[in-house]
N, CA, C and O atoms as a CHARMM CRD file, in Angstrom:
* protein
*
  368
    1    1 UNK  N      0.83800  -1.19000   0.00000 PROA 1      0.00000
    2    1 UNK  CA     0.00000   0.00000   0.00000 PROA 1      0.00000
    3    1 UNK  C      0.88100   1.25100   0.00000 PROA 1      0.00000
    4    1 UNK  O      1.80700   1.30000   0.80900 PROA 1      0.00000
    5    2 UNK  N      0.64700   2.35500  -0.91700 PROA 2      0.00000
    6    2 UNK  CA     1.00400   3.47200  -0.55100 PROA 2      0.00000
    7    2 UNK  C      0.46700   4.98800   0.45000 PROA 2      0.00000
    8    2 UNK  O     -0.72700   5.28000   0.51900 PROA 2      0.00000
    9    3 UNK  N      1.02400   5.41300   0.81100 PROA 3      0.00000
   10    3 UNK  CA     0.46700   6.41100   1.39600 PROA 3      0.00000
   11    3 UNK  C      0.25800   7.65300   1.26500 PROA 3      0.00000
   12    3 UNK  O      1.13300   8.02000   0.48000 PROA 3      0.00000
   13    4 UNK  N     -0.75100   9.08000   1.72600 PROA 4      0.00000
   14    4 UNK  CA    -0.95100   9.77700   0.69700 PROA 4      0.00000
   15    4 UNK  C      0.16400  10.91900   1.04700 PROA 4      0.00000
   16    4 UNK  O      0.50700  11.30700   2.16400 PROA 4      0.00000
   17    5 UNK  N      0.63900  11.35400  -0.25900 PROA 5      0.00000
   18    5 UNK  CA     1.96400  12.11500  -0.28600 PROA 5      0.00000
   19    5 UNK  C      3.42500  11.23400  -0.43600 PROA 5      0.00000
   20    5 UNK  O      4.48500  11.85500  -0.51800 PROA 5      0.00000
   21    6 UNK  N      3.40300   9.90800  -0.46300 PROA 6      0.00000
   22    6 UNK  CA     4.41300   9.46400  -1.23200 PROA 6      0.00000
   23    6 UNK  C      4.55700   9.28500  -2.77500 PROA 6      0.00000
   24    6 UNK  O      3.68400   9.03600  -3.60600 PROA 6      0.00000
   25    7 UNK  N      5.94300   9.48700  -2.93600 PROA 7      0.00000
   26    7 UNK  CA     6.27000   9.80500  -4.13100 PROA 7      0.00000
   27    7 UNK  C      6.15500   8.24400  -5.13700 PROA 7      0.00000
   28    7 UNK  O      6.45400   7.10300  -4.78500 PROA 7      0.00000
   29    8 UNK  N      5.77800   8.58100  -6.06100 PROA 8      0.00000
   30    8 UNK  CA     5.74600   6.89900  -6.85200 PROA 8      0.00000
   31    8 UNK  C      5.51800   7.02600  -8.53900 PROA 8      0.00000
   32    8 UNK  O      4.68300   7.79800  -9.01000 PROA 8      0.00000
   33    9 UNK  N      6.26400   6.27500  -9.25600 PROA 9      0.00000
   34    9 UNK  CA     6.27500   6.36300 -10.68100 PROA 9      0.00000
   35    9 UNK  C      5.59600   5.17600 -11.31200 PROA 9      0.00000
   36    9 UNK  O      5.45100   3.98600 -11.03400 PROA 9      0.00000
   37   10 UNK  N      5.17700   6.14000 -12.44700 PROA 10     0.00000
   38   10 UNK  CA     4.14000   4.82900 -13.13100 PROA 10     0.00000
   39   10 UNK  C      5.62600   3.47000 -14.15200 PROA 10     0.00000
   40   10 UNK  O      6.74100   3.46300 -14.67300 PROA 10     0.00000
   41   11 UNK  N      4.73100   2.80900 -13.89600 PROA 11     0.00000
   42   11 UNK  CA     6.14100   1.68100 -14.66300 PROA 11     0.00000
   43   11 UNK  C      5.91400   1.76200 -16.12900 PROA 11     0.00000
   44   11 UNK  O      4.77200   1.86300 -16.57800 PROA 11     0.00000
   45   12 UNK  N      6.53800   1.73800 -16.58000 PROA 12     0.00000
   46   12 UNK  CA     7.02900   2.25200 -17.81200 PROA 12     0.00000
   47   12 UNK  C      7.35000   0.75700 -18.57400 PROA 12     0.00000
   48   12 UNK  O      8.44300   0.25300 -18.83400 PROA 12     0.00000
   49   13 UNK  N      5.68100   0.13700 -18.88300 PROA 13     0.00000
   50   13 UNK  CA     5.32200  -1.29100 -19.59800 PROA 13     0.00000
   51   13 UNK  C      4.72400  -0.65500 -20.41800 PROA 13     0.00000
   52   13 UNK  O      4.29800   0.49800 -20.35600 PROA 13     0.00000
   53   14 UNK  N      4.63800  -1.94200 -21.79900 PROA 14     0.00000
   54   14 UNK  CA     4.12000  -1.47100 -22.65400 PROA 14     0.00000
   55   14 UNK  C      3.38900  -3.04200 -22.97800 PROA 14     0.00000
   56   14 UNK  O      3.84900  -3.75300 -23.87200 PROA 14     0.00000
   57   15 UNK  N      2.25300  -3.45700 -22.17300 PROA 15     0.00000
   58   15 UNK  CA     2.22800  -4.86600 -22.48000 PROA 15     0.00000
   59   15 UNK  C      1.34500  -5.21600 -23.84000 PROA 15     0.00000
   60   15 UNK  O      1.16900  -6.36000 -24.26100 PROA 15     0.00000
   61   16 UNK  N      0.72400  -3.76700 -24.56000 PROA 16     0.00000
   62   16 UNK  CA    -0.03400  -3.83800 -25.35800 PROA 16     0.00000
   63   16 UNK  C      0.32600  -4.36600 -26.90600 PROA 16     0.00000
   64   16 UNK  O     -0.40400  -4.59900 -27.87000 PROA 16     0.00000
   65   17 UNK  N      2.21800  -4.47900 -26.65900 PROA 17     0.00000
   66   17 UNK  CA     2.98200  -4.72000 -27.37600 PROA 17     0.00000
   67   17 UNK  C      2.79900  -6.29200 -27.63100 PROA 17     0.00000
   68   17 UNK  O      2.66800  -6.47200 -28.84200 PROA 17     0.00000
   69   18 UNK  N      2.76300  -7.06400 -27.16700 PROA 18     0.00000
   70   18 UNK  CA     2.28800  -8.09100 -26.69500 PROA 18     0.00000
   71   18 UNK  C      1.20900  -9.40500 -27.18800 PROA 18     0.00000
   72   18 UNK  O      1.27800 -10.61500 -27.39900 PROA 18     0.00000
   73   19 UNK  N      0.23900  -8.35400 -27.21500 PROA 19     0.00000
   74   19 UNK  CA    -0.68600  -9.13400 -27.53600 PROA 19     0.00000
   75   19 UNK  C     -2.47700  -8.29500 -26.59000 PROA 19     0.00000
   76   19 UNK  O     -2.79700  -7.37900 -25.83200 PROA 19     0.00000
   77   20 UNK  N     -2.91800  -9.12900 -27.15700 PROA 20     0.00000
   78   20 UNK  CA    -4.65000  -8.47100 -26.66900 PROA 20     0.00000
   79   20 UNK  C     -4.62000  -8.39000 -25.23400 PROA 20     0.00000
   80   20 UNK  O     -4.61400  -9.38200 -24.50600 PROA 20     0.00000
   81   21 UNK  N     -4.59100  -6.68800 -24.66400 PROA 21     0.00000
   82   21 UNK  CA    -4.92800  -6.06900 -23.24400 PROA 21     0.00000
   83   21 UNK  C     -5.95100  -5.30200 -23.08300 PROA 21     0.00000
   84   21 UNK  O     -6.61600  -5.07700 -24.09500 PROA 21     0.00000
   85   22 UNK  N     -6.27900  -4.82600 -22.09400 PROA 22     0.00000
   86   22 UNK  CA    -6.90600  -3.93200 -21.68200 PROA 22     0.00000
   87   22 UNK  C     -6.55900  -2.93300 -21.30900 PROA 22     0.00000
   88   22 UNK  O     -7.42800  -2.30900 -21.91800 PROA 22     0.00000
   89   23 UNK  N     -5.88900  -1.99500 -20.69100 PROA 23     0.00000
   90   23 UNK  CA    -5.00200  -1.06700 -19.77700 PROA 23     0.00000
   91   23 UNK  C     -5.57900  -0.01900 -19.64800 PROA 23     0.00000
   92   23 UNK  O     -6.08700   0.58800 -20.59100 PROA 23     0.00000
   93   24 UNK  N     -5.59300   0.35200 -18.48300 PROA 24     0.00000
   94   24 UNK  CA    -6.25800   1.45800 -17.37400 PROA 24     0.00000
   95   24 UNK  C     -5.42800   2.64300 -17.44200 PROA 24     0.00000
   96   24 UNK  O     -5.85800   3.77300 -17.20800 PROA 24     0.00000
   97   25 UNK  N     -4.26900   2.38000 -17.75600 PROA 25     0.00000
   98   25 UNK  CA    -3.02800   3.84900 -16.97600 PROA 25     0.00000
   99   25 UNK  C     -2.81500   4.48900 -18.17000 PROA 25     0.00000
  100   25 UNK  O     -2.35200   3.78700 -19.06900 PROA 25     0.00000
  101   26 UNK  N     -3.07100   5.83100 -18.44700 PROA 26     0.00000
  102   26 UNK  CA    -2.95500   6.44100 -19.89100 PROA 26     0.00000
  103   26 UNK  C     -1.14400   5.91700 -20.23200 PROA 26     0.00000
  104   26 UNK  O     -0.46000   5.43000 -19.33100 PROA 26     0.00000
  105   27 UNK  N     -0.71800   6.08800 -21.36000 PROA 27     0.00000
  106   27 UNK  CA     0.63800   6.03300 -21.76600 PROA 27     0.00000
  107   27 UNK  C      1.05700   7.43700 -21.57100 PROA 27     0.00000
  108   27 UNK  O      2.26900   7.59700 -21.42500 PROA 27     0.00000
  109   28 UNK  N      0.58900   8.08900 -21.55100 PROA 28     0.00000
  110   28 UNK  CA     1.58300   9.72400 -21.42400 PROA 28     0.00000
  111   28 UNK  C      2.44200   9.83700 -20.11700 PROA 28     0.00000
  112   28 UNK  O      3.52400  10.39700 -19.94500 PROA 28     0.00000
  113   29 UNK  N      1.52800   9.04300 -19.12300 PROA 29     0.00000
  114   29 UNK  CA     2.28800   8.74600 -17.91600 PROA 29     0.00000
  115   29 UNK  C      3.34200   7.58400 -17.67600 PROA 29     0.00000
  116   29 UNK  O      4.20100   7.88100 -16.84600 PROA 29     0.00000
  117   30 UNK  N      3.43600   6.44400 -18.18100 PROA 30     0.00000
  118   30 UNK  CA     4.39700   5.81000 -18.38400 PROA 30     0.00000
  119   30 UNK  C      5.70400   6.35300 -17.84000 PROA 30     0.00000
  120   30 UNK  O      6.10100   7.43300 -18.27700 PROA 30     0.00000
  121   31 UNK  N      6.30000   5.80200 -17.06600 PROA 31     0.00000
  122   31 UNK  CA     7.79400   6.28800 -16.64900 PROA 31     0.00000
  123   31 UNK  C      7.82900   7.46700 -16.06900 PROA 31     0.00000
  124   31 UNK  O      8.92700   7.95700 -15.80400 PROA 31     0.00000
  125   32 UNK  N      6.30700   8.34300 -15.67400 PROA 32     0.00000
  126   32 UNK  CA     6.59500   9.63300 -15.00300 PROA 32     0.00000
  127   32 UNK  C      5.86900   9.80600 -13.51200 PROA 32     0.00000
  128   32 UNK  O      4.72300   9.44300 -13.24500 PROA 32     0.00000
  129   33 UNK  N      6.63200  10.32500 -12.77800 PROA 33     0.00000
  130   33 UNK  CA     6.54400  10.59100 -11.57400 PROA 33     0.00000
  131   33 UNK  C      5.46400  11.14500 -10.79700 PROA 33     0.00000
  132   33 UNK  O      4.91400  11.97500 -11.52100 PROA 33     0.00000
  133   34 UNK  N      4.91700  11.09400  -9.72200 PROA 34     0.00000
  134   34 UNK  CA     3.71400  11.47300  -9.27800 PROA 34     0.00000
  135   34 UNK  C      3.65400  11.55500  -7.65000 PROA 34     0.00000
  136   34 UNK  O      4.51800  11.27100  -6.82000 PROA 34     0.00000
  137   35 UNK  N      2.26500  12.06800  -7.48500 PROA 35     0.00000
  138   35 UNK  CA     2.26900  11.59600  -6.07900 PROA 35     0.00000
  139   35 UNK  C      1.05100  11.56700  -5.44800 PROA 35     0.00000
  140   35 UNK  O      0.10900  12.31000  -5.72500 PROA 35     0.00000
  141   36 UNK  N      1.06400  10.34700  -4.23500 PROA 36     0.00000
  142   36 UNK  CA    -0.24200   9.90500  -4.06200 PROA 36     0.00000
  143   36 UNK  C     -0.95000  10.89700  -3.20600 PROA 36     0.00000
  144   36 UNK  O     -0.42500  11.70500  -2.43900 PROA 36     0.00000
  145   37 UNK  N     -2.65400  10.65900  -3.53000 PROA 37     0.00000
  146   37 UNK  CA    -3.26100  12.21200  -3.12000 PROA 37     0.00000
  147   37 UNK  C     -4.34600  10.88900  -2.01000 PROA 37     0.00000
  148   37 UNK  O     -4.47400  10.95700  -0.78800 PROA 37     0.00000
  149   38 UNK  N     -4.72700  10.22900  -2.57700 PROA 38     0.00000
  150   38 UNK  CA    -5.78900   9.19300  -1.81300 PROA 38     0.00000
  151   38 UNK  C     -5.55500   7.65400  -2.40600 PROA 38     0.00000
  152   38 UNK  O     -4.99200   7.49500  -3.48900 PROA 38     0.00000
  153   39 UNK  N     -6.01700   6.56500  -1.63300 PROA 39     0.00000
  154   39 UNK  CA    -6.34800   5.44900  -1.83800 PROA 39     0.00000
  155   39 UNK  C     -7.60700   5.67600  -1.73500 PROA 39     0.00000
  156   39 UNK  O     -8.04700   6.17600  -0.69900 PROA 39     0.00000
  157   40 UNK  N     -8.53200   5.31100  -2.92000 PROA 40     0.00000
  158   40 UNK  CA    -9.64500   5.38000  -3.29000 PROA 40     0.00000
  159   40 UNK  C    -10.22000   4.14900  -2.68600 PROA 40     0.00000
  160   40 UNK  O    -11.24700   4.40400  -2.05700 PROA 40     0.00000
  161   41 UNK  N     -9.82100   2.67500  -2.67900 PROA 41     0.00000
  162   41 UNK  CA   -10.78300   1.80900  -2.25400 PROA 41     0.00000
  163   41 UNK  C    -10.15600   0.55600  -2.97300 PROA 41     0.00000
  164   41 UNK  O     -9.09700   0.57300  -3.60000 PROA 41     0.00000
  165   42 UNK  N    -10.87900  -0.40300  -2.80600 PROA 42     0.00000
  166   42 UNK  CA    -9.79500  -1.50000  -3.43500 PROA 42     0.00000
  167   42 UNK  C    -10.52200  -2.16000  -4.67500 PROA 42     0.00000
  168   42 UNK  O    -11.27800  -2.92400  -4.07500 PROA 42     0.00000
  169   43 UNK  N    -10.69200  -2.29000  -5.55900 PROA 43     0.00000
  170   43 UNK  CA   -11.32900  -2.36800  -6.91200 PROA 43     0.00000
  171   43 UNK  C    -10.76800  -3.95900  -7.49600 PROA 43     0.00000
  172   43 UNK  O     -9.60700  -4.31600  -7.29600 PROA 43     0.00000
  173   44 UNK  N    -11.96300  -4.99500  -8.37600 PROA 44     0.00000
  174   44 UNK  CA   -11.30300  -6.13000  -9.28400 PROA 44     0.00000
  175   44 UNK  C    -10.60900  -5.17600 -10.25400 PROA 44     0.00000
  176   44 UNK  O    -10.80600  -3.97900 -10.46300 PROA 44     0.00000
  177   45 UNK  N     -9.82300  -5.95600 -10.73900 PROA 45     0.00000
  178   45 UNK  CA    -8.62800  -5.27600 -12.08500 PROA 45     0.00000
  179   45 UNK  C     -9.53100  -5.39200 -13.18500 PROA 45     0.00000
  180   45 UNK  O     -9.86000  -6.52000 -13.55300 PROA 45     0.00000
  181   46 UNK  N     -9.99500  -4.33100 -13.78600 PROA 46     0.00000
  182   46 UNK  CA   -10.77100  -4.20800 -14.88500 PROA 46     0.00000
  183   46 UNK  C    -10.04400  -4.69200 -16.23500 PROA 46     0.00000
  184   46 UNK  O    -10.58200  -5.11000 -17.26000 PROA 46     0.00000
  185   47 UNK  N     -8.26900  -4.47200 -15.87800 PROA 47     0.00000
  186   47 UNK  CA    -7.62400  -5.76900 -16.94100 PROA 47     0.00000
  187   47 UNK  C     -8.00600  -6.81100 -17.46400 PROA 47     0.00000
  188   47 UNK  O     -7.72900  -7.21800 -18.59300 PROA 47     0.00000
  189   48 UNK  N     -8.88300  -7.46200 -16.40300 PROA 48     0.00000
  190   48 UNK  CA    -9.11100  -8.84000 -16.43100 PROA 48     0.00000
  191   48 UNK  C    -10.19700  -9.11000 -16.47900 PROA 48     0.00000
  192   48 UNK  O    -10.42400 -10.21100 -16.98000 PROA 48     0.00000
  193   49 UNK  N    -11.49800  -8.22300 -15.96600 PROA 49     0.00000
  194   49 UNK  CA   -12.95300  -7.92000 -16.08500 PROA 49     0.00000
  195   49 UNK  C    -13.21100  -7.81200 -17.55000 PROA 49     0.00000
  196   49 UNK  O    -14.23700  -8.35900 -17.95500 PROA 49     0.00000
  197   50 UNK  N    -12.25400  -7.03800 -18.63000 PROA 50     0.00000
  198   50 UNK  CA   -12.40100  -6.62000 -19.76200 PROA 50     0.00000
  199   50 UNK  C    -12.19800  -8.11800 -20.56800 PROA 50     0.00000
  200   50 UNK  O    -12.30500  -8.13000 -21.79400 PROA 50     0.00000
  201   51 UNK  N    -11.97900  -9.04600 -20.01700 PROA 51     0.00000
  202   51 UNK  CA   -11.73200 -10.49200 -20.86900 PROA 51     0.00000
  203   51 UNK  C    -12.06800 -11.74100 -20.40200 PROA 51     0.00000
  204   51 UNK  O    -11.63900 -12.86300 -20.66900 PROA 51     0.00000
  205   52 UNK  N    -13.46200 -11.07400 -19.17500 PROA 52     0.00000
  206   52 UNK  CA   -14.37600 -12.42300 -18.31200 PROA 52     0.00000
  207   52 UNK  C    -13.23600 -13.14800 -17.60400 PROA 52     0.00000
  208   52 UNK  O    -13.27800 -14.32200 -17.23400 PROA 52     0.00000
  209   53 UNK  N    -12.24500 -12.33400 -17.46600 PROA 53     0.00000
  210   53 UNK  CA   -11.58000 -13.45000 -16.54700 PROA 53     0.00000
  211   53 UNK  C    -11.63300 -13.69700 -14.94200 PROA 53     0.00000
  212   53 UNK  O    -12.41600 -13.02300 -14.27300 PROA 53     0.00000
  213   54 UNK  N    -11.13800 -14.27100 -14.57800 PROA 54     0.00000
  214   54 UNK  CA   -11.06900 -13.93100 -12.51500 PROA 54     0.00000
  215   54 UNK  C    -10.51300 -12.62200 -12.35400 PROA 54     0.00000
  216   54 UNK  O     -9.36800 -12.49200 -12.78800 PROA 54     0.00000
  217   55 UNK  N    -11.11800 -11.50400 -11.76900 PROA 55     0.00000
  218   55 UNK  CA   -10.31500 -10.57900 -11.15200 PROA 55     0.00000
  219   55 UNK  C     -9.66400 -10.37000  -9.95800 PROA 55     0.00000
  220   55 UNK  O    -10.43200 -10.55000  -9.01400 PROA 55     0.00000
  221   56 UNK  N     -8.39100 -10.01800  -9.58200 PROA 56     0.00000
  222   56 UNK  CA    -8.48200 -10.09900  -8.04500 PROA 56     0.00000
  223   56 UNK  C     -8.45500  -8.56000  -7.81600 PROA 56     0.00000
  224   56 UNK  O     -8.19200  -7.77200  -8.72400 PROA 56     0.00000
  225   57 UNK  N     -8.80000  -8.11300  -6.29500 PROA 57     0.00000
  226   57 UNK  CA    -9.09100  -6.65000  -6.28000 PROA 57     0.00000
  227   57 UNK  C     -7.83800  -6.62200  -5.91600 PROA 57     0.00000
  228   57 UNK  O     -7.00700  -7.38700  -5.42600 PROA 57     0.00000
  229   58 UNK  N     -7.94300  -5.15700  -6.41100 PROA 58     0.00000
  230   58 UNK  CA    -6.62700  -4.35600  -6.63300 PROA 58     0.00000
  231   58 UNK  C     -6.80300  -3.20700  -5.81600 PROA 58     0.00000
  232   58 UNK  O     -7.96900  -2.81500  -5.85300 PROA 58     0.00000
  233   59 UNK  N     -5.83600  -2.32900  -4.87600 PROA 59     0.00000
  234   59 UNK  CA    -5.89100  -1.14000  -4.74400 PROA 59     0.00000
  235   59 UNK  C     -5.96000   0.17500  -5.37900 PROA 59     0.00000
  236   59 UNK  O     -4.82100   0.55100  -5.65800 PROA 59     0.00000
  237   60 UNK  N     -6.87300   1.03000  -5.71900 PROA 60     0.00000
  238   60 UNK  CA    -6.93600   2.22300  -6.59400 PROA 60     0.00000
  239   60 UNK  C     -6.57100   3.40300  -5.87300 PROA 60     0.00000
  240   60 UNK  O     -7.12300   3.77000  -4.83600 PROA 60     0.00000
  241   61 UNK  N     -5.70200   3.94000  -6.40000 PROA 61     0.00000
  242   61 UNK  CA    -5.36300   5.58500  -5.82100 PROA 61     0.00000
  243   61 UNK  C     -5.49300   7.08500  -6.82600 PROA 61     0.00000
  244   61 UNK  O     -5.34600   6.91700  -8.03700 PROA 61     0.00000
  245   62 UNK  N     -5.65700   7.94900  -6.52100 PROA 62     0.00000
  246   62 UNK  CA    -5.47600   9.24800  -6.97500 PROA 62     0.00000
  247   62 UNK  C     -4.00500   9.57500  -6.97400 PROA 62     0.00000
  248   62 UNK  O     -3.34200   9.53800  -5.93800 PROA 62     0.00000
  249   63 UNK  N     -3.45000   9.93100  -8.27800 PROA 63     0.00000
  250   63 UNK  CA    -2.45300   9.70700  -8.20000 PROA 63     0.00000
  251   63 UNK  C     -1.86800  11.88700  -8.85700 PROA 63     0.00000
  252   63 UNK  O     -3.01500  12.31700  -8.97700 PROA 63     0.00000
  253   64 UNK  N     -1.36600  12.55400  -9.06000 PROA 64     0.00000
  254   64 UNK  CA    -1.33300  13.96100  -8.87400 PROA 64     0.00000
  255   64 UNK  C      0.30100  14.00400  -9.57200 PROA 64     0.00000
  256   64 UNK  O      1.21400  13.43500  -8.97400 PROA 64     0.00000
  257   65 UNK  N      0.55200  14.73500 -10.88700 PROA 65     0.00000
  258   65 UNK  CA     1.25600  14.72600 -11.44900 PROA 65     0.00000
  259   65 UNK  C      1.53400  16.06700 -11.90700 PROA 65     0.00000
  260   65 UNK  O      0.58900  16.75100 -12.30100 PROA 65     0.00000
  261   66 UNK  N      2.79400  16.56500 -11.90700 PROA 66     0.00000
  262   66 UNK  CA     2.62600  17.98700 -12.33200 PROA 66     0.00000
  263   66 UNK  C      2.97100  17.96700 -13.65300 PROA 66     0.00000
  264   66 UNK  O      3.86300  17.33800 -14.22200 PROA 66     0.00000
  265   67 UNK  N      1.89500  18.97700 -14.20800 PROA 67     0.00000
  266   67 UNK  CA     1.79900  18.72600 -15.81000 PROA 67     0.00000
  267   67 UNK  C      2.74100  18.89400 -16.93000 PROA 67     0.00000
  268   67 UNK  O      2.57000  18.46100 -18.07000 PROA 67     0.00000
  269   68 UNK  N      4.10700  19.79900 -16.34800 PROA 68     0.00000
  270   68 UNK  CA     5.04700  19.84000 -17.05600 PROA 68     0.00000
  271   68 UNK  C      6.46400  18.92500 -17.04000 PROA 68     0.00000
  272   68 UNK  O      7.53300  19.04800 -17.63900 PROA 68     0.00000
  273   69 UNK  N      5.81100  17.68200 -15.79700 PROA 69     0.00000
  274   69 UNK  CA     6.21000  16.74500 -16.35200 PROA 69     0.00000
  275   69 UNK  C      5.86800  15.65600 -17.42100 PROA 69     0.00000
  276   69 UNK  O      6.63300  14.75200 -17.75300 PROA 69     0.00000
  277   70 UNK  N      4.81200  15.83500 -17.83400 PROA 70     0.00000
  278   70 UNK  CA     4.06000  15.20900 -18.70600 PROA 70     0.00000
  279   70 UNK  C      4.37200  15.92400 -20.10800 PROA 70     0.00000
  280   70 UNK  O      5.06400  15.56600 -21.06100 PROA 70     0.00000
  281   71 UNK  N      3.62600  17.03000 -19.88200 PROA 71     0.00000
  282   71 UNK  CA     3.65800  18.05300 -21.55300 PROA 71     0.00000
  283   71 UNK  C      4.73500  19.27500 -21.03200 PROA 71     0.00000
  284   71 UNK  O      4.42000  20.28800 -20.40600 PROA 71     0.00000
  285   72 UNK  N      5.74200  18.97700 -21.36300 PROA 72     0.00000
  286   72 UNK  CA     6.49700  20.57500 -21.58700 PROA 72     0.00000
  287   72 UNK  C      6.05100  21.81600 -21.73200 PROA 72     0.00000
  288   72 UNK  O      6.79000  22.79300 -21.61200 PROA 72     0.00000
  289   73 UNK  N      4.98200  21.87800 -21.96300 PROA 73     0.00000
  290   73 UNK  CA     4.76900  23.54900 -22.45300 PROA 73     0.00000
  291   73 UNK  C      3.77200  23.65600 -21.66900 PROA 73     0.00000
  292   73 UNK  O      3.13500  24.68600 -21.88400 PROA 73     0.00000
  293   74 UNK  N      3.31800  22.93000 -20.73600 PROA 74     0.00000
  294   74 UNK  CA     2.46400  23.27600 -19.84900 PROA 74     0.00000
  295   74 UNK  C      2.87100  24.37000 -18.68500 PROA 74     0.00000
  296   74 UNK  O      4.05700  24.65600 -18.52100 PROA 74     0.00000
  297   75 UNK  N      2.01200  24.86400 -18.02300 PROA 75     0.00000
  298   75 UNK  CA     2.64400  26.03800 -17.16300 PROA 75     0.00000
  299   75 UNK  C      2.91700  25.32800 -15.64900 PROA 75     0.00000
  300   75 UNK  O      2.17500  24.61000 -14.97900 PROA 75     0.00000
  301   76 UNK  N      3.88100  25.67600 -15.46200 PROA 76     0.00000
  302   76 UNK  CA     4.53700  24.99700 -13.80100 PROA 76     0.00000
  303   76 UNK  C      3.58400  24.60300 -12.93900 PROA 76     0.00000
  304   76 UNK  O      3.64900  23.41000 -12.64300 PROA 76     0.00000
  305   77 UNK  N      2.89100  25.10100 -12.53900 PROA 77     0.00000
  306   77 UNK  CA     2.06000  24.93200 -11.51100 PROA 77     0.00000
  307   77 UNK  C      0.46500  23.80800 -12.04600 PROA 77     0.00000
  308   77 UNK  O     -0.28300  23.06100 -11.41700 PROA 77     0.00000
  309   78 UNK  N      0.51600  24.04700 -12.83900 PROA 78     0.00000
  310   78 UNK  CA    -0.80400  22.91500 -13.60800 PROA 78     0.00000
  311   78 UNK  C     -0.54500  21.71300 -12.97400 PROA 78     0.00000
  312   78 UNK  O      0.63800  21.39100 -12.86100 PROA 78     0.00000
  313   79 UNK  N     -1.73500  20.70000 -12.36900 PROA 79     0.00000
  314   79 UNK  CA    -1.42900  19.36800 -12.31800 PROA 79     0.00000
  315   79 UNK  C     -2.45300  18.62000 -12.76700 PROA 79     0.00000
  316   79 UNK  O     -3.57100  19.13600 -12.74200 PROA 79     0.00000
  317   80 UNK  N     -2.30800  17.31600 -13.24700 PROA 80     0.00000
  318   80 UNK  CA    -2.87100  16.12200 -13.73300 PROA 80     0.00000
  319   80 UNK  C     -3.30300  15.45000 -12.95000 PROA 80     0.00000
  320   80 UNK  O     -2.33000  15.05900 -12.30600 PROA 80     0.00000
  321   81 UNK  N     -4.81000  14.72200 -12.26200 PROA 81     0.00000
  322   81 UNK  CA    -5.30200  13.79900 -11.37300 PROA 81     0.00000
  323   81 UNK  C     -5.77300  13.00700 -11.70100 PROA 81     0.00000
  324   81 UNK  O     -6.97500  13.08600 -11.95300 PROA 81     0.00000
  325   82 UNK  N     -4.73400  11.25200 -11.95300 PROA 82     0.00000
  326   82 UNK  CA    -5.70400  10.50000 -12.50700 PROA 82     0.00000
  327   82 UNK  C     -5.57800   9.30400 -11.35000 PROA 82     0.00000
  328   82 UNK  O     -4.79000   9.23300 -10.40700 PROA 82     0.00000
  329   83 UNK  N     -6.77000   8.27700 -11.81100 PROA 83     0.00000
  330   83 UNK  CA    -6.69900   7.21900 -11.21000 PROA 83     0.00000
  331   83 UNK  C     -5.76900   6.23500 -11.11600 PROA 83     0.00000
  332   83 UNK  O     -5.55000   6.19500 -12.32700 PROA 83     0.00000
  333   84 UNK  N     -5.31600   5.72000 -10.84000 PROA 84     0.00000
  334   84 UNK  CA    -4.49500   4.61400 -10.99600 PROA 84     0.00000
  335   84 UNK  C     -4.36300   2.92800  -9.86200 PROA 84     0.00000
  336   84 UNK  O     -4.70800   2.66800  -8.70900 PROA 84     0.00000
  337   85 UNK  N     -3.82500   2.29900 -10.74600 PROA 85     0.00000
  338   85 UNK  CA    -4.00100   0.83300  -9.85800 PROA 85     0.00000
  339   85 UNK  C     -2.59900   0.52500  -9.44600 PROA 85     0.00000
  340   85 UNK  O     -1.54900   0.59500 -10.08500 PROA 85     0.00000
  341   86 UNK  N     -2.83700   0.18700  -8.28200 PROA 86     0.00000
  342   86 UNK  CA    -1.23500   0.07600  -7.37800 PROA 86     0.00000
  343   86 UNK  C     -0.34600  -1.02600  -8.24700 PROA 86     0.00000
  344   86 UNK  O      0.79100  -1.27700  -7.84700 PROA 86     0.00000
  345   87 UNK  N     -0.90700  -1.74700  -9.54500 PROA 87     0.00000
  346   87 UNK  CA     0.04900  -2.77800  -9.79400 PROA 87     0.00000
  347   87 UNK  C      0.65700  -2.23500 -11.21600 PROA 87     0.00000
  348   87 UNK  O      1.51300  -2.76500 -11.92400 PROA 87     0.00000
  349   88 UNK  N     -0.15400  -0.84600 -11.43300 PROA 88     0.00000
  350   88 UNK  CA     1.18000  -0.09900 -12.07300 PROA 88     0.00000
  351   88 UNK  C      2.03900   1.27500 -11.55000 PROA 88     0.00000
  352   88 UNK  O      2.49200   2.23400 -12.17400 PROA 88     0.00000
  353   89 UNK  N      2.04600   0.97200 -10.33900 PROA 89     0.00000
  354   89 UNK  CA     3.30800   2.17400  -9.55700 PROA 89     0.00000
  355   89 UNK  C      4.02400   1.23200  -9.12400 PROA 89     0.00000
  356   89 UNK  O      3.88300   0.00900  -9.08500 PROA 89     0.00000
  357   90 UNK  N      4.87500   1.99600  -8.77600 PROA 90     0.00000
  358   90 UNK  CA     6.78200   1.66900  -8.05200 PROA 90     0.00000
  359   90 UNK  C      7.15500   2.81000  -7.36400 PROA 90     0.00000
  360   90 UNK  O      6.83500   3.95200  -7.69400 PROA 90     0.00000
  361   91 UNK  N      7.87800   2.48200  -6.34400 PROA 91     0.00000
  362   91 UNK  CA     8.56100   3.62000  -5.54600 PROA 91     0.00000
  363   91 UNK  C     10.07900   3.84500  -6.60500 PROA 91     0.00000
  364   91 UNK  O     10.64100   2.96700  -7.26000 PROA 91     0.00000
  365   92 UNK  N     10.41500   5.13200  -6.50000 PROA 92     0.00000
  366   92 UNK  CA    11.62000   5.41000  -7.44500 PROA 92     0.00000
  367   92 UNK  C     12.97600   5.26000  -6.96300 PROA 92     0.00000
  368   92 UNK  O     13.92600   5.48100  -7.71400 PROA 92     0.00000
């Protein structure tokens, strides 16, 4: 579990490469840094919901990204709030 205000990066997979997925975590975030705002609740992996399979629940958090780490030309202070599932963060 993470906690809110630790720092954590999205992992930087690309399993779509692969073969037939589902995936929850936009790609713009891939490999970029963030930080946790809430644990939302613990959720089945819609990965796996999306292909009738067994889901097991997963932890969901609010995850708070500042936007010019994402898009460059964004203005400093802008941030990004998306959802995310704890089995694509990592501590850095």
């Amino acid at each position: 579990m993470f906690a809110p205000g630790e720092t954590v990066r999205v992992k930087d997979a690309w399993p779509e490469a692969t073969g037939p997925v589902h995936i929850r975590t936009p790609h713009y975030v891939r490999g970029v840094t963030g930080e946790i705002v809430r644990h939302l609740g613990d959720f089945p992996n819609p990965e796996d919901l999306a292909f009738a399979r067994p889901a097991e629940t997963r932890p969901l958090y609010h995850v708070r990204f500042r936007k010019g780490a994402v898009w460059p030309e964004a203005k400093p202070d802008d941030e990004l709030l998306i959802e995310i599932f704890e089995h694509w963060l990592e501590r850095p």
